[in-house]
C-alpha positions, 0 to 999 in steps of 0.5 A, a space after each residue: 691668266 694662267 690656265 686651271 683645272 675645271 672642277 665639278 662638285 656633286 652634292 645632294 645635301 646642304 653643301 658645307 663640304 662645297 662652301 669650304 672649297 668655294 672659300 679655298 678658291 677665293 682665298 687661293 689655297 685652290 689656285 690650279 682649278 675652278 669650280 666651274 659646275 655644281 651638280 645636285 641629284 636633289 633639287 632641294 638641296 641647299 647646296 645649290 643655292 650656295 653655288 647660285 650665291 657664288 656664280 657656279 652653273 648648276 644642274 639637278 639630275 635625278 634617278 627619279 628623272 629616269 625611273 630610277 635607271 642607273 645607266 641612263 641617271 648615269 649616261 647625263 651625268 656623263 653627258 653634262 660633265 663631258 659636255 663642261 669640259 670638266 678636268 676633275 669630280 668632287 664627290 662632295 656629300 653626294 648621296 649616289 653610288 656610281 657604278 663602275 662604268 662611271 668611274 672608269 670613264 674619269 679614272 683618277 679624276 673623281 675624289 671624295 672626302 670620307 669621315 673617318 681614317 681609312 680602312 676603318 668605319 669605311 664602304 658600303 652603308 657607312 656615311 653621314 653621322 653612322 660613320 661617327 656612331 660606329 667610331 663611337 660605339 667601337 671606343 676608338 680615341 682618334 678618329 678623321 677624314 681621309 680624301 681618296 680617288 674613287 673607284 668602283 669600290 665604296 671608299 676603295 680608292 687610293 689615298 689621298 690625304 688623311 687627318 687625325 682628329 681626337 676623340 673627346 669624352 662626352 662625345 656624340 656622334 653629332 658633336 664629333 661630325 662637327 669637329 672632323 668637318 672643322 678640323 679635317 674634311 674642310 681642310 684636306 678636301 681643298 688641298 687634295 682638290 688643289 693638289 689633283 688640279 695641279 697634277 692635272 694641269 701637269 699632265 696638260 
């Protein structure tokens, strides 16, 4: 068997963004890595139950284990991940802004999947479904997702893959976060995962 990349997903919400890669692995679409890792800075977070479902190792690290200490959040982060072995970080609905000391340490080793086409509707407090009302509100007719590496800047890496998705009329924010996950994020967030791995394996 050959060797893959070991890939870990951080999530903090329901993990539908973590099923599509759980999906893209068993279907082969992701050959080059293994999700290998499922950590959560939520311990309610149902994305932990996907990863359990599927056989994926789990952990829960919170700031709030550490009286909200970023560093020292950050430090066991680092800690278990190294400590896994783990080749590349999906940013997957992860709710945390990690700092620079972080992202640094996995350079070119983290991405993340943003709902929007980037550089609109992107960086500091847009996420979720605000990222959808803004695109909304400003009547733009195509909208998407975009996978990037991520660096110390929110949704300031460089681009991955990106895809287009039309804006209906009728629109809400609601029914057109649905639609970019369908026909975007969950498409290009597995083959931007299988295309880093490979890349990774590469460079082994």
């Amino acid at each position: 068997m050959t060797e893959k990349a070991k890939i870990a997903v951080l999530v903090s919400g329901g993990g539908t963004n973590l099923q599509a890669l759980i999906d893209s692995e068993k279907k082969g679409i992701i050959s080059s890595g293994e999700i290998v890792f499922v950590i959560s800075n939520n311990p309610s977070a149902y994305a932990l139950t996907r990863a359990e479902k599927n056989g994926i190792d789990t952990a829960v690290i919170t700031k709030k284990q550490f009286g909200g200490d970023q560093y020292a959040f950050e430090s066991k982060l680092i800690e278990t991940l190294d400590g896994a072995n783990v080749d590349l970080i999906v940013l997957a609905g992860f709710m945390s802004i990690l700092s620079d000391r972080f992202t640094s340490h996995y350079e070119k080793r983290i991405i993340n999947v943003h709902p929007s086409l980037i550089p609109s509707f992107c960086g500091a407090g847009f996420y979720g479904l605000k990222v959808h009302e803004a695109a909304l509100a400003k009547g733009v007719k195509v909208t998407g997702a975009t996978v990037h590496y991520v660096n110390e800047i929110p949704d300031g890496g460089e681009i991955i893959m990106q895809k287009a998705v039309k804006i209906l009329d009728g629109d809400t924010p609601e029914t057109l976060q649905k639609r970019v996950m369908r026909l975007a994020e969950w498409k290009i967030l597995p083959a931007s995962c299988e295309k880093v791995c490979s890349e990774i394996m590469k460079g082994k």
